[in-house]
Backbone as ProteinMPNN parsed JSONL, in Angstrom:
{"seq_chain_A": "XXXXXXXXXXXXXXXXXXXXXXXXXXXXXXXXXXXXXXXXXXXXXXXXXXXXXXXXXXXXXXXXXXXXXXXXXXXXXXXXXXXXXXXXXXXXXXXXXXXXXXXXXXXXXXXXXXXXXXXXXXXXXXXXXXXXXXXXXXXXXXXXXXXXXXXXXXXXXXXXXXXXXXXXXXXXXXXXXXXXXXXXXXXXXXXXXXXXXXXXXXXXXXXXXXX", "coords_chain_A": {"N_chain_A": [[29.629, 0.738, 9.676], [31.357, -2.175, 9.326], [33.636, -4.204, 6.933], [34.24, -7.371, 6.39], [37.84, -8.413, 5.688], [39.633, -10.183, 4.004], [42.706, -9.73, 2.847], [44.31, -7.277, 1.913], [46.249, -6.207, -1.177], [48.851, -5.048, -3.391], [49.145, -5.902, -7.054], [49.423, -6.834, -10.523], [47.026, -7.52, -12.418], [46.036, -10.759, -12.501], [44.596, -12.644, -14.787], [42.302, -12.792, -16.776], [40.019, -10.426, -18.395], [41.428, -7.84, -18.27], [43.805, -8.408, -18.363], [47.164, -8.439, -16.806], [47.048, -5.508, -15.725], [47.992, -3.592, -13.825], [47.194, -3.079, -10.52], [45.383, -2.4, -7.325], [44.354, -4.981, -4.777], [41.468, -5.974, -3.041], [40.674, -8.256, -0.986], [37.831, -9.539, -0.094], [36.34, -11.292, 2.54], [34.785, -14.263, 3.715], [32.196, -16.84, 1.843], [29.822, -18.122, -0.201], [28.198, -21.498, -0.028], [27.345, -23.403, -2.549], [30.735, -24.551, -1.885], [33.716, -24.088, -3.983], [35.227, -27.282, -4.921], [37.552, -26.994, -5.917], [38.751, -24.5, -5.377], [41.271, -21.861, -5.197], [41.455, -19.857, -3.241], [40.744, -20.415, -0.139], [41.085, -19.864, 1.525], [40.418, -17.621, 2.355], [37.862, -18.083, 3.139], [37.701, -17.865, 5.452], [39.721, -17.169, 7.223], [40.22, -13.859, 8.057], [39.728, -10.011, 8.558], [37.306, -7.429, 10.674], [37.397, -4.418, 9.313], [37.501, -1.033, 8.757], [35.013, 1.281, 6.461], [37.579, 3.863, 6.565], [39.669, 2.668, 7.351], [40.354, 0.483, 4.978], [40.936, 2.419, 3.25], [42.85, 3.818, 3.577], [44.916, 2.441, 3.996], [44.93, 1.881, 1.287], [45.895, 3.96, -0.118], [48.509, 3.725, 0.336], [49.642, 3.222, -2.165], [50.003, 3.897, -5.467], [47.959, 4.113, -7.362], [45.325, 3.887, -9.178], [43.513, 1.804, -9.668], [41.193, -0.137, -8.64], [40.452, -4.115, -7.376], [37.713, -5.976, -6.416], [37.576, -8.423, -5.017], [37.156, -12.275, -3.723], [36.312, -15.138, -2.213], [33.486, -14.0, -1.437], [32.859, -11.021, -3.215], [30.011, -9.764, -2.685], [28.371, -10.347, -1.181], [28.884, -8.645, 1.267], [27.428, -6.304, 0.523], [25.565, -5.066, 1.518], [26.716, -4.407, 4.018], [28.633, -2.89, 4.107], [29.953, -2.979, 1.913], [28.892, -1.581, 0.198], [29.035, 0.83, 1.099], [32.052, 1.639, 0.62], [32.054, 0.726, -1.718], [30.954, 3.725, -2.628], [32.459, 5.924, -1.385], [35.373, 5.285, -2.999], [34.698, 5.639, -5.745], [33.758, 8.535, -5.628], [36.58, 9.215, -5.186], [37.512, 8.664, -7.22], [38.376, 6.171, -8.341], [39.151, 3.262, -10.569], [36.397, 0.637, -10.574], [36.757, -3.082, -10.36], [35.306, -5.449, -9.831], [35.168, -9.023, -8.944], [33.167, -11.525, -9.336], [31.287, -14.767, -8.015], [28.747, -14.509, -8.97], [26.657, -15.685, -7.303], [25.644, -14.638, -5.912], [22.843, -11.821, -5.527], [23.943, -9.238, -8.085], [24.561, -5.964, -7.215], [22.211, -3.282, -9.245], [25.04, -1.385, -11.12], [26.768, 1.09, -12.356], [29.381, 2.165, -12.575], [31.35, 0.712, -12.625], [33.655, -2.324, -13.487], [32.055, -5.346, -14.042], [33.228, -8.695, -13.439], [32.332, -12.038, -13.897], [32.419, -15.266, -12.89], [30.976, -17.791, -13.714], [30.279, -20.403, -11.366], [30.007, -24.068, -11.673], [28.496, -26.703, -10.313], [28.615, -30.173, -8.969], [26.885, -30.721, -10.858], [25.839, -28.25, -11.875], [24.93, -25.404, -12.408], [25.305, -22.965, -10.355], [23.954, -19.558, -9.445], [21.276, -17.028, -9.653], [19.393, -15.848, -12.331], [19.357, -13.436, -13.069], [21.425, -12.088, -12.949], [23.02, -12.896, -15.018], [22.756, -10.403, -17.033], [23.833, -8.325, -15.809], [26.527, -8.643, -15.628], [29.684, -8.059, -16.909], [31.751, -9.249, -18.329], [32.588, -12.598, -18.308], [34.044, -15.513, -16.624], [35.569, -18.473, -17.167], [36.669, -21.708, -15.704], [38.063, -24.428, -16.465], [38.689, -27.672, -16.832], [38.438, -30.335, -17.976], [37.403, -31.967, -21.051], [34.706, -32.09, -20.969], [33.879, -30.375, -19.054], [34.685, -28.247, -20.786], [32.205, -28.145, -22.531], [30.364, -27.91, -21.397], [30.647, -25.152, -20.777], [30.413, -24.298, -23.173], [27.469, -24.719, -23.761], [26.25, -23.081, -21.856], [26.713, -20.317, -22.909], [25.653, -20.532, -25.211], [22.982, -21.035, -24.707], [22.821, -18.795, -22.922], [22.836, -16.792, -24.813], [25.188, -15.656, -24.266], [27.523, -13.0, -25.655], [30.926, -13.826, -27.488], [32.581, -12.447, -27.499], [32.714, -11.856, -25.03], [33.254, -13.636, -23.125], [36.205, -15.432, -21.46], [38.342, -18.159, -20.871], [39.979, -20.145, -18.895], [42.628, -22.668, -17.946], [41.886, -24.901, -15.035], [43.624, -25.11, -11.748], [45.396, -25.301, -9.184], [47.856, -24.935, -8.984], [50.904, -24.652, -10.615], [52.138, -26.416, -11.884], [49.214, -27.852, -12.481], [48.018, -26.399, -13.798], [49.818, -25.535, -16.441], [49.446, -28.535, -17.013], [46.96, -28.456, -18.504], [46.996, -26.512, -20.327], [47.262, -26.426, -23.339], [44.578, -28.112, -24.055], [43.011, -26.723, -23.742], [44.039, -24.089, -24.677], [43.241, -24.957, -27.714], [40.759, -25.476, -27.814], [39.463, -23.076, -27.711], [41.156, -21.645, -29.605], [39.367, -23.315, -31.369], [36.641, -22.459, -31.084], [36.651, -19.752, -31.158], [37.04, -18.674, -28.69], [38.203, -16.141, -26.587], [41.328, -16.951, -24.67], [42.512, -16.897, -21.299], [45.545, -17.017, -19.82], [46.61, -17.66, -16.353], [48.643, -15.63, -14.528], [49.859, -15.006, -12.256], [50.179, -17.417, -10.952], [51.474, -19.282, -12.885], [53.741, -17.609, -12.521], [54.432, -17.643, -10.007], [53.788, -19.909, -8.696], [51.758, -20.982, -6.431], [51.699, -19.1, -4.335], [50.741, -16.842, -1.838], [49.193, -13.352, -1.965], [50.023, -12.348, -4.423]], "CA_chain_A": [[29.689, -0.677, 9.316], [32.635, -3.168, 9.257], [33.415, -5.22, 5.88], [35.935, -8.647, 6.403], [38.578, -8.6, 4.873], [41.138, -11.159, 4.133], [43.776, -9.174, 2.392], [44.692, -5.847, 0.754], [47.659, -5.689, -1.786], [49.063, -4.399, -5.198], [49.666, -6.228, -8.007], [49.131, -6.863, -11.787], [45.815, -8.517, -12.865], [46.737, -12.271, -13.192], [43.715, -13.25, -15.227], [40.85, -12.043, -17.079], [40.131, -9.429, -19.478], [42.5, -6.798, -18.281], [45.47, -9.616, -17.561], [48.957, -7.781, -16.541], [46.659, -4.244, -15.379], [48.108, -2.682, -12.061], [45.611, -2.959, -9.579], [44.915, -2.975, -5.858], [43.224, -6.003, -4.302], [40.673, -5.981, -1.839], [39.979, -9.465, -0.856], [36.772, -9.55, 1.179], [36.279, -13.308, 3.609], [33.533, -15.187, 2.926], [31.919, -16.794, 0.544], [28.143, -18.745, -0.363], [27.56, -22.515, -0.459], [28.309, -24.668, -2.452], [31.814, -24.038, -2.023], [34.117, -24.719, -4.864], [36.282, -28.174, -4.647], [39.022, -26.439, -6.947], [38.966, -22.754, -4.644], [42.623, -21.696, -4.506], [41.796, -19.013, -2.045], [40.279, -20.855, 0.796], [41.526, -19.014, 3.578], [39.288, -16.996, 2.512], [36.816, -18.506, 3.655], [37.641, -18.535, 7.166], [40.607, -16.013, 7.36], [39.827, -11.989, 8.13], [39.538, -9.13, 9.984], [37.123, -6.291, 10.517], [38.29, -3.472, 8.765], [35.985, 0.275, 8.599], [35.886, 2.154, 5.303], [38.583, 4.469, 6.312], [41.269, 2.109, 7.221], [40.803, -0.122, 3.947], [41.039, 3.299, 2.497], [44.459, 4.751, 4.182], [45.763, 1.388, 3.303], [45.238, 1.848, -0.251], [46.903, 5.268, 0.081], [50.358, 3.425, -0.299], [49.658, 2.566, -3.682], [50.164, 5.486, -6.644], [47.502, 3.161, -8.48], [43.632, 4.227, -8.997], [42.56, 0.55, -10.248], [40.8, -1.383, -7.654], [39.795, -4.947, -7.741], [37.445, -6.233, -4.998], [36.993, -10.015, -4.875], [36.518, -12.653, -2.879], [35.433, -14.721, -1.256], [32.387, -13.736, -2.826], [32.554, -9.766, -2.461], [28.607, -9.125, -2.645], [27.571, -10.811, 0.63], [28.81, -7.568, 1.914], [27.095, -5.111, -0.172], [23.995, -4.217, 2.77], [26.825, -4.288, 5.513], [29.589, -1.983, 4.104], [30.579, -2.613, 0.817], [28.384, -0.216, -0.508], [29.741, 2.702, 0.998], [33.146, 1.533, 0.217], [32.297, 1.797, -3.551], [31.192, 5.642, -2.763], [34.003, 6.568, -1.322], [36.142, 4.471, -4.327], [34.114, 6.537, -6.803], [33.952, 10.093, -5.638], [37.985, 9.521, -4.813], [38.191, 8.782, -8.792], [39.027, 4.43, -8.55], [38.32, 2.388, -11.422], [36.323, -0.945, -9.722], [36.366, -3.836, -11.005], [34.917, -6.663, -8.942], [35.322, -10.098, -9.339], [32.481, -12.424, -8.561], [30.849, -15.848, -8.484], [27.645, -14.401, -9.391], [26.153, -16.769, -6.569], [24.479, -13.757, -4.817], [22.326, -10.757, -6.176], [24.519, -8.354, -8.194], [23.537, -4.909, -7.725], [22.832, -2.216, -10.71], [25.985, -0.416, -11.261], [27.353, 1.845, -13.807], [30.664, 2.591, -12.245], [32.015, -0.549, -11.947], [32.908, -3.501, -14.119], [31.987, -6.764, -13.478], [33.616, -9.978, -14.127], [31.394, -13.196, -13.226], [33.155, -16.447, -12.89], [29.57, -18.693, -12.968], [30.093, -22.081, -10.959], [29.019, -25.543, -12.345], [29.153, -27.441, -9.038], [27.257, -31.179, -8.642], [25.666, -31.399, -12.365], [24.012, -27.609, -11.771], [25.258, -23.388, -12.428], [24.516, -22.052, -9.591], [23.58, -18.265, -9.892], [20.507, -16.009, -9.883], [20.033, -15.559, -13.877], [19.178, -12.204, -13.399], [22.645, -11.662, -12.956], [23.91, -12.652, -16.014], [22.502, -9.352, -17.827], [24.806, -7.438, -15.164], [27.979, -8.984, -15.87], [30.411, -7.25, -18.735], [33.036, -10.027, -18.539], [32.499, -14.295, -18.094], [35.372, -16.026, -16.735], [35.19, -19.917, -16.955], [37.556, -22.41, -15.416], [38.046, -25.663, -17.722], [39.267, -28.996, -16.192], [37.983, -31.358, -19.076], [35.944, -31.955, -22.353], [32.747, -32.072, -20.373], [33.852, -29.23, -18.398], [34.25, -27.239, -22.021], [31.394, -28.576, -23.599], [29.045, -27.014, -20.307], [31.008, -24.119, -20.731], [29.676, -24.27, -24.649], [26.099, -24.63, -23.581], [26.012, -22.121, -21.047], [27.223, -19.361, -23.132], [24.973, -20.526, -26.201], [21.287, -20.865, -23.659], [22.049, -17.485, -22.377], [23.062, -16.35, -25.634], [26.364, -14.635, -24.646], [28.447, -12.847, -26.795], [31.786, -14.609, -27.85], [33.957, -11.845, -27.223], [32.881, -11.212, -23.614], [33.915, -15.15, -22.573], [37.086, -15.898, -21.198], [38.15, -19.697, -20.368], [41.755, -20.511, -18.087], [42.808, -24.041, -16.878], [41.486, -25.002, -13.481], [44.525, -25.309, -11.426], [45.966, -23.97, -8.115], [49.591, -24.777, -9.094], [51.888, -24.356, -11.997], [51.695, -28.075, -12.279], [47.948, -28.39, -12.87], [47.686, -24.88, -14.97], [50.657, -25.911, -17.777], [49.042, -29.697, -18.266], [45.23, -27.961, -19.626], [46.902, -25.068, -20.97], [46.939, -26.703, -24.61], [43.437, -28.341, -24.208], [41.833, -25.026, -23.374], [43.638, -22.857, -26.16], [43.013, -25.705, -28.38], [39.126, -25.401, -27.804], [39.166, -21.571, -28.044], [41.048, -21.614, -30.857], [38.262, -23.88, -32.53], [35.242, -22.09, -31.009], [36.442, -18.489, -31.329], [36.843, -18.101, -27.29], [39.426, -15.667, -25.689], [41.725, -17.991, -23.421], [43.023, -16.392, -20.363], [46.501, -18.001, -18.283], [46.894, -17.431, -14.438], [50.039, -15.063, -14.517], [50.143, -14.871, -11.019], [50.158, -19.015, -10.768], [52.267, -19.691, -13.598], [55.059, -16.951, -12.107], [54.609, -17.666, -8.456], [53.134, -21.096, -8.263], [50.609, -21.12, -5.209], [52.205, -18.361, -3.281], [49.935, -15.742, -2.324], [49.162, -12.019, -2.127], [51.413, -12.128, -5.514]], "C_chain_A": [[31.12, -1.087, 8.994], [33.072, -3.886, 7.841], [34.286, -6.505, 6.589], [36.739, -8.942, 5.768], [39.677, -9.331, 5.136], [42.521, -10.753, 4.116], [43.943, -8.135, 1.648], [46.147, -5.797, 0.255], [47.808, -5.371, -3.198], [50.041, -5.121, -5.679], [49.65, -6.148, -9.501], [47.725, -7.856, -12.115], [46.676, -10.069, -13.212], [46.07, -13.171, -14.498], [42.532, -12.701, -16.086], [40.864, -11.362, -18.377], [40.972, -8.008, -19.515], [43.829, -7.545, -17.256], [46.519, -8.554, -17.398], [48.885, -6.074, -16.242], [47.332, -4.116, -14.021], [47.197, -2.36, -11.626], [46.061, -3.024, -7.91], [44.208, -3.738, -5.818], [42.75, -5.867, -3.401], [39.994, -7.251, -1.969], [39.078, -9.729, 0.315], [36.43, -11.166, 1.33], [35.033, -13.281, 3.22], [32.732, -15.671, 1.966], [30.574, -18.118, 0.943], [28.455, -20.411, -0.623], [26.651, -22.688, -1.732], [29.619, -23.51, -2.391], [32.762, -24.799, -3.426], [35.523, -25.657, -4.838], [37.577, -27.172, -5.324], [39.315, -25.099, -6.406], [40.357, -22.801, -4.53], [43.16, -20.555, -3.588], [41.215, -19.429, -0.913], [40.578, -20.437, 1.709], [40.82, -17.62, 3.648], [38.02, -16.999, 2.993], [36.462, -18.314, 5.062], [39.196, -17.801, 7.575], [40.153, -14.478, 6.839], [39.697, -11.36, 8.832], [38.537, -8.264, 9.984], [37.535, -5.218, 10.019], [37.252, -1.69, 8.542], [36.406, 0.665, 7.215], [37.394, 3.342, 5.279], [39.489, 3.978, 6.471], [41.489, 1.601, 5.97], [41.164, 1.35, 3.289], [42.416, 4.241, 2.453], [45.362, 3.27, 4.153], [46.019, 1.541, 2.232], [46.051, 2.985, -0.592], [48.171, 5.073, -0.075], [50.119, 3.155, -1.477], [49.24, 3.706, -4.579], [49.775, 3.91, -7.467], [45.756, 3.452, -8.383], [42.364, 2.954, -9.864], [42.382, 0.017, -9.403], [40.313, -2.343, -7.971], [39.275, -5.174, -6.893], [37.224, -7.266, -5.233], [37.329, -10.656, -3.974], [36.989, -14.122, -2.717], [34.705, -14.64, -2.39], [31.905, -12.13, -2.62], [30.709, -9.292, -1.799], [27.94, -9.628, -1.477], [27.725, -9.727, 1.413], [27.922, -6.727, 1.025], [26.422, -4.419, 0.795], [25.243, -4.208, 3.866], [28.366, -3.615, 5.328], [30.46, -1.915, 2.594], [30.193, -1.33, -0.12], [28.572, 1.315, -0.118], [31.115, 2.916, 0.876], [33.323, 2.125, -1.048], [31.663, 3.14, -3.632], [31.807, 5.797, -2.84], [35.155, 6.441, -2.388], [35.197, 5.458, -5.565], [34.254, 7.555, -6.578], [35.437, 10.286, -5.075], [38.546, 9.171, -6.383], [39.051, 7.353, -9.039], [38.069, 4.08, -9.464], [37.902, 1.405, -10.425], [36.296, -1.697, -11.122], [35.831, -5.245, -10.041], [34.718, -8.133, -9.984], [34.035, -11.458, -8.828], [31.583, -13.979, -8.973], [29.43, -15.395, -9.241], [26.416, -15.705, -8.669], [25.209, -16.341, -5.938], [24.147, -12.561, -5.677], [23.755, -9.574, -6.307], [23.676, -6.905, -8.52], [23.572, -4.344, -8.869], [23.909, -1.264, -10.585], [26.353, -0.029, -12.093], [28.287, 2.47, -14.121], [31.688, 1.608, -11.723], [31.88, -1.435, -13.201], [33.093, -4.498, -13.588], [32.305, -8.174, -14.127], [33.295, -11.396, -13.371], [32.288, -14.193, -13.798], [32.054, -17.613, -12.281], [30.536, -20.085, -12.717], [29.629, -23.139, -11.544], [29.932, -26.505, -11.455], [28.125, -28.927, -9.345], [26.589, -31.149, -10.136], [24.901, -29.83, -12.241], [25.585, -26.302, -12.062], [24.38, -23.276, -11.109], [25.154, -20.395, -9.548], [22.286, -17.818, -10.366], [20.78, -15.601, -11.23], [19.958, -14.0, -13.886], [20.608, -11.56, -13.37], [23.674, -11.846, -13.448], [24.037, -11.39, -17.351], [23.258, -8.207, -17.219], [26.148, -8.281, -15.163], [28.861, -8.328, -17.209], [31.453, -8.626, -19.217], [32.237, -11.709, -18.117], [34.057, -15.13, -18.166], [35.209, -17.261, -16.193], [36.504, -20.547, -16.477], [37.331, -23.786, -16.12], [39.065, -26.672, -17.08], [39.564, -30.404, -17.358], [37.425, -31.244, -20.079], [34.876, -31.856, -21.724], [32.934, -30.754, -19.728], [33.79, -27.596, -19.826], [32.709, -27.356, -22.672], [29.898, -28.123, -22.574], [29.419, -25.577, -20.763], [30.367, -23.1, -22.606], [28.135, -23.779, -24.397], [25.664, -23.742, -22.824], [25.884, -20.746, -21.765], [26.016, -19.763, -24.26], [23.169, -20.543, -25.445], [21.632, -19.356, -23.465], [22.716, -16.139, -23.579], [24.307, -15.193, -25.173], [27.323, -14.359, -25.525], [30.305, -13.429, -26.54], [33.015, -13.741, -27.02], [34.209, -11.476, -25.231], [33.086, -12.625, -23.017], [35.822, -15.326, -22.696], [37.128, -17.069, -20.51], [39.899, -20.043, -19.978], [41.132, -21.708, -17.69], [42.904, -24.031, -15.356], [42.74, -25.249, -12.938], [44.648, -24.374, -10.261], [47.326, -23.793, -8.518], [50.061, -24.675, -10.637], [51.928, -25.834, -12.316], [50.231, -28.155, -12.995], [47.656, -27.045, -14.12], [48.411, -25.514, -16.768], [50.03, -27.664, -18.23], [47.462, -29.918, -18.88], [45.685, -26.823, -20.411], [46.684, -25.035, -22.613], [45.661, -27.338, -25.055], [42.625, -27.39, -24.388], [42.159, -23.713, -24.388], [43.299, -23.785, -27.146], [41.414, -25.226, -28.701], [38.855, -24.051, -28.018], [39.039, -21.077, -28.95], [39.852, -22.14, -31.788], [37.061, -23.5, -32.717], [35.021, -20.221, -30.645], [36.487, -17.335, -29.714], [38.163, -16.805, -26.968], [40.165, -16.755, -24.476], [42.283, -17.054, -22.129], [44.006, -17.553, -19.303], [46.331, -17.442, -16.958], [48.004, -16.967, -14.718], [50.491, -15.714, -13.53], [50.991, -16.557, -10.439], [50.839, -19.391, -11.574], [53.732, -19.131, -12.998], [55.882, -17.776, -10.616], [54.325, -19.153, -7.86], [51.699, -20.909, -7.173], [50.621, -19.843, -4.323], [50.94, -17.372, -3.593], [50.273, -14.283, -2.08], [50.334, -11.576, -3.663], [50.198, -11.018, -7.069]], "O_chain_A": [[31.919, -0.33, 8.443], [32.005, -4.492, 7.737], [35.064, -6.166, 7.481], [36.511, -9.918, 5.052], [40.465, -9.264, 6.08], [43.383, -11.119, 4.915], [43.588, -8.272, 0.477], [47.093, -5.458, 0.967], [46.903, -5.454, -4.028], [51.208, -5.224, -5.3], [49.977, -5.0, -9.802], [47.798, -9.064, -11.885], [47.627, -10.306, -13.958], [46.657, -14.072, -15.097], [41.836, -11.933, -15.422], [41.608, -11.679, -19.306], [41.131, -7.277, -20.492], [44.411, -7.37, -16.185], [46.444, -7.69, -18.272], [49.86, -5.328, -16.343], [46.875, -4.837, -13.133], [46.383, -1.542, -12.052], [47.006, -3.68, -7.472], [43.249, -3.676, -6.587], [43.531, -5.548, -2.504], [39.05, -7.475, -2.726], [39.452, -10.061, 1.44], [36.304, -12.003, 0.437], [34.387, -12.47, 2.557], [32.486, -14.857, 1.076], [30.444, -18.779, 1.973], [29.097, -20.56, -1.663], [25.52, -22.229, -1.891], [29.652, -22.308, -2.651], [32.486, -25.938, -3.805], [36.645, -25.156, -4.763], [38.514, -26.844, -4.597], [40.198, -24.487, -7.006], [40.822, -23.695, -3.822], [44.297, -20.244, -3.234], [41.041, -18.369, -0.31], [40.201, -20.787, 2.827], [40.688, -16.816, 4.571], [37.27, -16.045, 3.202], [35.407, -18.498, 5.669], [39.645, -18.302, 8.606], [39.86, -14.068, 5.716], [39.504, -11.777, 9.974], [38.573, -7.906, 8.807], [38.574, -5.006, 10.643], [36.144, -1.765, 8.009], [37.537, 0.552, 6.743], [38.072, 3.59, 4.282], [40.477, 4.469, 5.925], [42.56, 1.931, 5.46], [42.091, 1.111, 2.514], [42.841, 5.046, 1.625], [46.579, 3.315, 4.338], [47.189, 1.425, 1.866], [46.934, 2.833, -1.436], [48.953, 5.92, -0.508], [51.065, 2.419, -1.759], [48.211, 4.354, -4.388], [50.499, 3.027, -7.927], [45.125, 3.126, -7.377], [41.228, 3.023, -10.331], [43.375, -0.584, -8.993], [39.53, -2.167, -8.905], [39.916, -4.775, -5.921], [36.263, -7.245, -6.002], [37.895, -10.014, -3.089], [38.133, -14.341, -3.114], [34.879, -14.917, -3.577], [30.858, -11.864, -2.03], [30.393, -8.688, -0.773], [26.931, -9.126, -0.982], [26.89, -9.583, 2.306], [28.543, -6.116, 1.895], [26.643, -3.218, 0.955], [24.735, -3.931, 4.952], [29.21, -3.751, 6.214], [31.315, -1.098, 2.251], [30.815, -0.515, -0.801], [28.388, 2.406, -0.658], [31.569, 4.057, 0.966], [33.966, 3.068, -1.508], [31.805, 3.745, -4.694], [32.368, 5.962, -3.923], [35.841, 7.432, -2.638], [36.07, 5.903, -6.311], [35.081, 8.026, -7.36], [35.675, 11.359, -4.52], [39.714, 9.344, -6.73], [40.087, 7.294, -9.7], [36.855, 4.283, -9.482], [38.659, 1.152, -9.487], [36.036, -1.365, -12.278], [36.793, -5.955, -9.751], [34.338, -8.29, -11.145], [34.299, -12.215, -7.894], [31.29, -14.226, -10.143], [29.101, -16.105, -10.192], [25.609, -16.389, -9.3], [24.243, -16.94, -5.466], [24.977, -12.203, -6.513], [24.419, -9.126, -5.372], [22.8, -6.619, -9.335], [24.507, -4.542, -9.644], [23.677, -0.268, -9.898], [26.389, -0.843, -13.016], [28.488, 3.122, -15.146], [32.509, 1.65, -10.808], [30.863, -1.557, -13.883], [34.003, -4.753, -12.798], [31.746, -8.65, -15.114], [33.937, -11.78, -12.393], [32.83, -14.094, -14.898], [32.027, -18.158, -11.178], [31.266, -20.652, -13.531], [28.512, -22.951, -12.026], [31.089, -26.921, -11.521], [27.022, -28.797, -9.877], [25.554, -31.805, -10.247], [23.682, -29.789, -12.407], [26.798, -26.445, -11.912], [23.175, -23.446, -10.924], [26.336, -20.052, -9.594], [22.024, -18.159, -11.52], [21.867, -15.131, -11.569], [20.55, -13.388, -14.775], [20.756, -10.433, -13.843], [24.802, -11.498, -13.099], [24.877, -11.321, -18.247], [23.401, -7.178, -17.88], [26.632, -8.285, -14.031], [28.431, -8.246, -18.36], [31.787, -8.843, -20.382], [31.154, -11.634, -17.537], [34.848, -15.33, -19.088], [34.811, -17.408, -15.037], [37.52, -19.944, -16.825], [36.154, -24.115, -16.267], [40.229, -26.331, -16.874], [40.534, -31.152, -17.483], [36.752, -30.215, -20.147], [33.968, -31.325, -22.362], [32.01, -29.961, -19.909], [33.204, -26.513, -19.813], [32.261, -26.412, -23.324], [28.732, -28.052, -22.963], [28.503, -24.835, -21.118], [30.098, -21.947, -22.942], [27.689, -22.69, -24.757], [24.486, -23.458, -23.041], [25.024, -19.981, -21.328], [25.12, -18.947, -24.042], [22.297, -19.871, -25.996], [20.752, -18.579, -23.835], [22.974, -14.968, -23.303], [24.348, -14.061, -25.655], [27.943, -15.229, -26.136], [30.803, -13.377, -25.415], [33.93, -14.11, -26.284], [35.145, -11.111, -24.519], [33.002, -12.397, -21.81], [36.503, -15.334, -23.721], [36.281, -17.298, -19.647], [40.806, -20.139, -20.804], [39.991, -21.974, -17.313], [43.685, -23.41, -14.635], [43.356, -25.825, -13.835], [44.268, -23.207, -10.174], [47.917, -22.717, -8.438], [49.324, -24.64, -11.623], [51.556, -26.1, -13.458], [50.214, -28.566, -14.155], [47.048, -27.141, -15.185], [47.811, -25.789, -17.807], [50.082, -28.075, -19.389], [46.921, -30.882, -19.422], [44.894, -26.191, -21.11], [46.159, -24.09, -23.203], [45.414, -27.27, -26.259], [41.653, -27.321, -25.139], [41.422, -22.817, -24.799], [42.717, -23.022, -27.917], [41.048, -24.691, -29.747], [37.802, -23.864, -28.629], [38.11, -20.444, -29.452], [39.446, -21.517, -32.77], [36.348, -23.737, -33.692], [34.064, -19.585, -30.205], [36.227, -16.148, -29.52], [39.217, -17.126, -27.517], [39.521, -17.24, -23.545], [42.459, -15.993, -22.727], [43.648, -18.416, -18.5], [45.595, -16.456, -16.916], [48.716, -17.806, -15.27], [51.252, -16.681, -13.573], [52.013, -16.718, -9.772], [51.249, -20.434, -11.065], [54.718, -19.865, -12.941], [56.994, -18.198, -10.299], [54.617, -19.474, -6.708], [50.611, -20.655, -7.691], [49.635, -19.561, -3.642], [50.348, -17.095, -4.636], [51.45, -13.936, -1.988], [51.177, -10.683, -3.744], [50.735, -10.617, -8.101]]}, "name": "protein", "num_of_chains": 1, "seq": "XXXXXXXXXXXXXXXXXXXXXXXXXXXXXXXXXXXXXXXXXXXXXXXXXXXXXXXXXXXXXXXXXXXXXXXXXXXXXXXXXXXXXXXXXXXXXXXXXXXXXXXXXXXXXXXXXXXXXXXXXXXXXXXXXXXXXXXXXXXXXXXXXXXXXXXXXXXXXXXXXXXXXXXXXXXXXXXXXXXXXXXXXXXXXXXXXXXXXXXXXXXXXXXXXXX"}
């Protein structure tokens, strides 16, 4: 089996709960309807190649780094058509995973992997399969507005998640749109006990990618 992949490269986590980690990326193409107006990888969508498990794998071979990230795109659309023997091989070769996902499509059970869900609130709605907020370790929200915090409130209090496993960054593709929420969004953290998370990558680099 084949996966699609957009892009493989090594950098530093830009985001999240292990911000400024040395990692490999494995950015696998495609991704589930709805799509998200604010996506700042869209060429993901519709930019990729075939790739087998052993080439992504003698690619990663340049990199003296045993942290992988796989996202997306929305990685799990592959899982039945090659991702899953990717993360063998990535396990019995001794890689941390960490996958990155919308949580839009069934996440499988894993126990060698963590997972960091970035739920959607597209149109007035979350979309995501709830069963797949009890497999997530991490929650990473994007914040535009007060209404956009104040879902991000209610979401986390309905499915009773814990405080410490929520992270919340300003929606933004550019260094422009990132720096004028960045004081709304620690503002609100600060007041409700959240972790905030910046965009390294997007604050350093602006838009540019593979950074």
């Amino acid at each position: 089996m084949r996966l699609v992949v957009t892009e493989i490269f090594y950098s530093l986590q830009g985001e999240g709960p292990f911000i400024g980690l040395p990692a490999i990326f494995i950015r696998l193409g495609g991704c589930i309807e709805p799509l998200c107006p604010w996506c700042d990888t869209e060429y993901a969508w519709h930019e990729y190649t075939e790739m087998g498990t052993d080439e992504i794998f003698s690619l990663m071979n340049n990199y003296v780094c045993k942290d992988v990230v796989i996202t997306g795109g929305e990685p799990f659309l592959q899982w039945g058509s090659g991702l899953k023997d990717l993360h063998s091989v990535l396990v019995k070769s001794g890689y941390r995973i960490f996958y990155e996902t919308s949580g839009k499509v069934d996440i499988p059970n894993l126990e060698d992997a963590i997972i960091v869900m970035s739920p959607k609130y597209i149109d007035g709605k979350w979309h995501l399969p709830l069963g797949n907020i009890g497999k997530a370790h991490y929650f990473k929200f994007v914040a535009d507005d007060a209404e956009s915090l104040s879902e991000i409130e209610e979401f986390v209090r309905q499915h009773t998640i814990a405080r410490e496993q929520v992270l919340i960054m300003p929606l933004g593709k550019t260094r422009e749109d990132q720096l004028k929420r960045m004081e709304m969004v620690f503002t609100f953290c600060r007041e409700h006990g959240y972790r905030m998370t910046p965009r390294l990558h997007v604050l350093i680099f602006d838009d540019k990618r593979g950074v």
